[in-house]
C-alpha positions in Angstrom: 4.6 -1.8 -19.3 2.6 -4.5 -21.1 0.7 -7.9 -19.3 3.9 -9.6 -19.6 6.4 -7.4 -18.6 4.0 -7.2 -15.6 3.9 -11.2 -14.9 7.4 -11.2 -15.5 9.7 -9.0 -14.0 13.4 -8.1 -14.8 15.5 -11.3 -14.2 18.7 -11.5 -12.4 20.9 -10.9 -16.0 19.4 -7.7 -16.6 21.6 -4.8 -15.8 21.6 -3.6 -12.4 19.9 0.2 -12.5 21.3 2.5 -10.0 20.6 6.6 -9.2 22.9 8.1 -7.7 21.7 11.5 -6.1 25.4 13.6 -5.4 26.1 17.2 -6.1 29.7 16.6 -6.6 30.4 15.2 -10.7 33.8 14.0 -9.4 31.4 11.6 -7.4 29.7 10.5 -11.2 32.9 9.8 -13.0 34.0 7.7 -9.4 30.8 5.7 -9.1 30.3 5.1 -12.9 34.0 3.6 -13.2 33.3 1.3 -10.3 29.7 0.4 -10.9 30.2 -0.2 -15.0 28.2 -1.4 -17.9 27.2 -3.7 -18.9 26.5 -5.1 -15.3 25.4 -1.6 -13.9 23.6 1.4 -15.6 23.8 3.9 -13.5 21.7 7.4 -13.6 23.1 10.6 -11.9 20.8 13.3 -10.2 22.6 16.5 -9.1 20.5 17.1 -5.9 17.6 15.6 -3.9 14.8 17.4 -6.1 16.4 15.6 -9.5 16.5 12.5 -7.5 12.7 12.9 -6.8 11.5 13.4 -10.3 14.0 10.7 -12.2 12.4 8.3 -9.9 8.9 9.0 -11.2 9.9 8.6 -14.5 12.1 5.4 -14.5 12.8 2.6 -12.2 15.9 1.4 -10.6 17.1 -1.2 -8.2 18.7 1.1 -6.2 19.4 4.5 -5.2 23.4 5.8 -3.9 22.6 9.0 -2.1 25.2 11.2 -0.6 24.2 12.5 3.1 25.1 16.1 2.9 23.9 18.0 -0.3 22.8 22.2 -0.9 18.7 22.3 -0.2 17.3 18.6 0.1 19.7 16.6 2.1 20.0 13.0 2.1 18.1 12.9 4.9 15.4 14.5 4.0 15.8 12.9 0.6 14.7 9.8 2.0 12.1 11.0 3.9 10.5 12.1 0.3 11.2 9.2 -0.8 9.5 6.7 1.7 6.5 8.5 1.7 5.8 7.1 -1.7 4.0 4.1 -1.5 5.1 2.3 -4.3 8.8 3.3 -3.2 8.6 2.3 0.6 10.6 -1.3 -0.9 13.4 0.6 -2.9 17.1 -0.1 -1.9 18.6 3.4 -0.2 22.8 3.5 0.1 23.3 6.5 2.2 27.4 8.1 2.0 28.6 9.8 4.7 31.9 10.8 5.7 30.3 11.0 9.5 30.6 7.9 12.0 29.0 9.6 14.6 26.1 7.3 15.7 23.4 10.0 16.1 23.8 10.9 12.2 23.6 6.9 11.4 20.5 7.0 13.6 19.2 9.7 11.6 19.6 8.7 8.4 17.9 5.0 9.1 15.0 6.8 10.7 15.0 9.0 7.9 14.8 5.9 5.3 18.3 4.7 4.7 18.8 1.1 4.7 22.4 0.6 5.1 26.0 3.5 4.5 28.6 3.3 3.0 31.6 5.5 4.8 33.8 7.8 2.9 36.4 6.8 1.3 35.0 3.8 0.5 36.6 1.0 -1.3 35.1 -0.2 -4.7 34.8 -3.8 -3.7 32.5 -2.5 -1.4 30.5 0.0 -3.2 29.9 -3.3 -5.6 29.3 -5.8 -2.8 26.3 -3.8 -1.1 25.0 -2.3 -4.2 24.7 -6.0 -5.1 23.0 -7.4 -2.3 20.5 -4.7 -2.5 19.8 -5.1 -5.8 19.5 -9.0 -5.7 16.8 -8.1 -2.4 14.9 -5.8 -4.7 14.5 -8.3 -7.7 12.8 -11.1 -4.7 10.7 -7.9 -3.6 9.7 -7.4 -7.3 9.1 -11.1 -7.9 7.1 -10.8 -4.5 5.4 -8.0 -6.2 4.3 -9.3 -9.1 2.0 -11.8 -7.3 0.6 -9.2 -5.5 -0.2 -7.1 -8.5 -2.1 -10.5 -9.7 -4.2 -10.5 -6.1 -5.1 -7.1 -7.0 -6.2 -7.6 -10.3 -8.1 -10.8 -9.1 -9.6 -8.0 -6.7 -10.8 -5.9 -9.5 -13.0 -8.8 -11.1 -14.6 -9.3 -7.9 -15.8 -5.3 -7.6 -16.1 -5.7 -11.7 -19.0 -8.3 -11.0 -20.9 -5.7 -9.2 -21.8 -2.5 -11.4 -23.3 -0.6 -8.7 -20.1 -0.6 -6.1 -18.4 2.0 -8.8 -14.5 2.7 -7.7 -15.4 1.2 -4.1 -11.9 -0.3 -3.8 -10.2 3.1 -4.3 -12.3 5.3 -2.3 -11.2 2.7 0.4 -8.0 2.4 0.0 -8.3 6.7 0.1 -10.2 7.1 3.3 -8.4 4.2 5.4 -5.2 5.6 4.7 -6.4 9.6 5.7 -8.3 8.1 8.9 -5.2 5.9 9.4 -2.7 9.1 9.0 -4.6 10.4 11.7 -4.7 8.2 14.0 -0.6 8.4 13.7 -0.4 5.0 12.1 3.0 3.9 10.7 4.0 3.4 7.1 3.5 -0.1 7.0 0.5 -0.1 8.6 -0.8 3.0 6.0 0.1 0.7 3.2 -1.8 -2.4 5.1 -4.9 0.2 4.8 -4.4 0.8 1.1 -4.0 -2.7 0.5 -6.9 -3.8 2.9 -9.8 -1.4 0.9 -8.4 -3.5 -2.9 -8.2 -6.5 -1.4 -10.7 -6.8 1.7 -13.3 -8.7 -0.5 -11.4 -10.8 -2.9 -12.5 -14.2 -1.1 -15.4 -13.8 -3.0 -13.9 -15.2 -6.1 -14.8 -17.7 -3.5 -18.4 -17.3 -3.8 -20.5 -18.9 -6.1 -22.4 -15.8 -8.7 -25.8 -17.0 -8.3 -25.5 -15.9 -4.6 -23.0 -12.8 -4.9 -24.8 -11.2 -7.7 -28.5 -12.5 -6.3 -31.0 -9.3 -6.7 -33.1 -10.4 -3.5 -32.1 -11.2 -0.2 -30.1 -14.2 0.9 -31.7 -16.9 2.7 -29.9 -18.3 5.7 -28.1 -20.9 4.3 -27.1 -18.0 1.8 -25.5 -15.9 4.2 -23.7 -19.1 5.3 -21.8 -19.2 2.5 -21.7 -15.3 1.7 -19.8 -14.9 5.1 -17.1 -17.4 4.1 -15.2 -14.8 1.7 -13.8 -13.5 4.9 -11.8 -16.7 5.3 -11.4 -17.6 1.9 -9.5 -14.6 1.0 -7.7 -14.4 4.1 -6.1 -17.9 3.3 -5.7 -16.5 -0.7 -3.3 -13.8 1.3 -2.0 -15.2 4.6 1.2 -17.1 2.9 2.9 -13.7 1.7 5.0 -11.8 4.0 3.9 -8.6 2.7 0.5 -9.6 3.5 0.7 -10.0 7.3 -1.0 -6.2 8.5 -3.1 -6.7 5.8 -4.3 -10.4 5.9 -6.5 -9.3 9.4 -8.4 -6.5 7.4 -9.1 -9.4 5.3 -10.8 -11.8 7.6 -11.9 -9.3 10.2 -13.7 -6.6 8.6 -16.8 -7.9 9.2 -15.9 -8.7 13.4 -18.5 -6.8 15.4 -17.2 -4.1 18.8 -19.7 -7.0 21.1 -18.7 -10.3 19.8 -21.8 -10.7 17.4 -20.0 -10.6 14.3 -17.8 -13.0 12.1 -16.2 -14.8 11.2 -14.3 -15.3 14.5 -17.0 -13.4 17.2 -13.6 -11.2 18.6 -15.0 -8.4 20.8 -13.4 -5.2 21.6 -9.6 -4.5 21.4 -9.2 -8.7 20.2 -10.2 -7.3 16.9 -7.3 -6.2 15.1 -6.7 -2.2 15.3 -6.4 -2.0 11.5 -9.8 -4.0 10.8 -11.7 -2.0 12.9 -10.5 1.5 11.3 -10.9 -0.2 8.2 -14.5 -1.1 8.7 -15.4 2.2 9.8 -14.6 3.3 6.4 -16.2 0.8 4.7 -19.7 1.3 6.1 -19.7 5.0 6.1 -18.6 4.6 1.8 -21.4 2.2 1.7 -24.0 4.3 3.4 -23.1 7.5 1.3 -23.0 5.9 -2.2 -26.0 4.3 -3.9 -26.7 0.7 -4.0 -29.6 -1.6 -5.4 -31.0 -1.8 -2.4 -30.8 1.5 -1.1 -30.4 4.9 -2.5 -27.3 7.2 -1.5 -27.9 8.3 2.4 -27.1 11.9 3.2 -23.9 13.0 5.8 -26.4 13.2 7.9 -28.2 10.1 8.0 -25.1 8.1 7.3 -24.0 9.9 10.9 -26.7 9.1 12.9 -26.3 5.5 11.5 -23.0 5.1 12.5 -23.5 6.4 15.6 -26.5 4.2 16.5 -24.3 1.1 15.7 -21.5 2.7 18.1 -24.3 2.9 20.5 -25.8 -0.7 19.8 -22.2 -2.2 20.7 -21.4 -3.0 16.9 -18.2 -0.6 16.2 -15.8 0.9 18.6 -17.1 3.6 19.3 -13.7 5.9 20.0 -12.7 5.1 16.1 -16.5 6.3 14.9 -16.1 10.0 17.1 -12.6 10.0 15.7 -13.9 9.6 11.9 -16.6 12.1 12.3 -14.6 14.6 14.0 -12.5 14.5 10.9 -15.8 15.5 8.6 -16.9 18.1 11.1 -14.0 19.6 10.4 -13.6 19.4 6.6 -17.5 18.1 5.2 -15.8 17.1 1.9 -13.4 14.5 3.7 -15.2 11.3 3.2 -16.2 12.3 -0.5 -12.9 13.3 -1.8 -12.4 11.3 -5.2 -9.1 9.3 -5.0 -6.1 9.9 -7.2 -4.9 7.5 -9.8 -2.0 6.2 -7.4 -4.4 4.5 -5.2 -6.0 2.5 -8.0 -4.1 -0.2 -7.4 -4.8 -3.8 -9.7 -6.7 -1.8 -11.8 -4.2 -1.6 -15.0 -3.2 -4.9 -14.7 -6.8 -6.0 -14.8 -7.3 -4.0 -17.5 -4.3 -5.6 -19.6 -6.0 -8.7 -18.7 -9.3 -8.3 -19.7 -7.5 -7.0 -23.2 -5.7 -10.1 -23.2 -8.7 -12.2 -22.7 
């Protein structure tokens, strides 16, 4: 997908995509007479498995899955599906022939958005395949800006050679601290968002005091400290935002009131900021920076404990995130996969693009 294509997602007149996952091909011929071109292409997977891997090789606006299916069933289907990030916004139709409320139940805490009951009529096959898809094409348009955040993101951590892949090894630790702590999907994908995004108010900052080799002054730090608000107003307008707008602006909120930019104390700072900064300090510590070389597990322990102690971080979240090295060293230096790299591409199209 080129720069465009990513500014400029499908419009309205494009053909609606739609995987249906069904072990039954009397179920293809059905669907594909009732949902047919040119308004609908639609893709058939014979069982959950297929359904996994056509989705990570093309994308649709929505996906018709039958409930009860040999192996992966639709429940479980779902389930698979949600706990892909970039799918938690896709459009799931679950059909059952079941009206039993404890099966609906499952299949919406499973992932499902809305059923369809067997038989169904094709009117309404059509009608809620098209309201899902016309909710997915806002999402995507909703989308695209964020992909532009992120990208914005990128040239503020491209500024600064010596932070490295900061953003992703973020996004990767807040999410495994975050997973657990037993944090929700939204609130994992807040995380992931948070460690791309948490600094992008400093497109705010003038470069002759973000990218100053000596110490700030005090007026300095006056303005430094303003990226916490700046980028929490760049994000606060977008729905999508709202878990992750408070990372934003309170990342840098001390556990005793001394930090900023609001001086919130204890459990007033939000849950999410304060795993997030946990994260954030420990990557700092253990990577090299201009002013400091790379600190050991060790040292970067005893630091974070002696801020725990000093009142500056809550000090249950620290014990958790050390517990979690003790028991695997390698945890907070695991390099992060590709899928948490988000804004990068795009920024890279753009800086291609000039």
């Amino acid at each position: 997908m080129d720069f465009n294509e990513r500014m400029h997602p499908q419009g309205d007149d494009a053909p609606f995509r739609v995987l249906l996952v069904d072990d039954e091909p009397l179920q293809w011929l059905l669907v594909r007479e009732i949902l047919a071109a040119p308004r609908y292409i639609v893709d058939v997977a014979a069982n959950g498995e297929q359904g996994l891997a056509r989705l990570a090789e093309a994308e649709f606006d929505v996906v018709l899955t039958d409930r009860r299916m040999p192996g992966m069933d639709g429940d479980e289907f779902c389930r698979q599906v949600r706990r892909q990030p970039g799918l938690a916004m896709l459009p799931i139709l679950m059909v059952t022939g079941s009206n039993a409320s404890a099966d609906l139940l499952a299949g919406l805490s499973a992932g499902a958005d809305d059923f369809l009951g067997k038989p169904y009529h094709p009117v309404e096959l059509q009608a809620r395949v098209n309201v899902a898809v016309q909710r997915k094409r806002a999402t995507d348009q909703l989308d695209s800006t964020e992909s532009t955040l992120f990208a914005l993101a990128r040239m503020v951590e491209a500024k600064d050679e010596n932070t490295g892949d900061h953003c992703s090894r973020l996004a990767h630790k807040a999410m495994a601290l975050g997973r657990a702590m037993g944090l929700s999907q939204q609130e994992l994908i807040a995380l992931r968002r948070g460690g791309v995004l948490h600094d992008i108010g400093k497109l705010g900052i003038p470069d002759q005091i973000l990218l100053k080799p000596g110490p700030l002054t005090d007026e300095e730090w006056v303005v430094m400290r303003q990226h916490t608000t700046i980028g929490y107003h760049l994000v606060s307008n977008l729905r999508s935002m709202r878990l992750t707008a408070p990372i934003i602006r309170h990342h840098h909120e001390r556990w005793d009131g001394s930090g900023y930019p609001d001086g919130l104390a204890g459990e007033a700072i939000p849950l999410l900021a304060r795993v997030f900064q946990i994260v954030d300090i420990h990557d700092a510590l253990t990577y090299e920076r201009p002013y400091k070389p790379a600190f050991s597990a060790e040292q970067a322990r005893a630091i974070l404990l002696e801020e725990a102690a000093r009142g500056w971080r809550d000090p249950a979240l620290v014990n958790l995130f050390l517990a979690l090295i003790d028991r695997d060293p390698q945890w907070g230096f695991e390099h992060p996969s590709s899928g948490d790299d988000l804004g990068a591409q795009l920024y890279t199209d753009m800086f291609q693009a000039g």
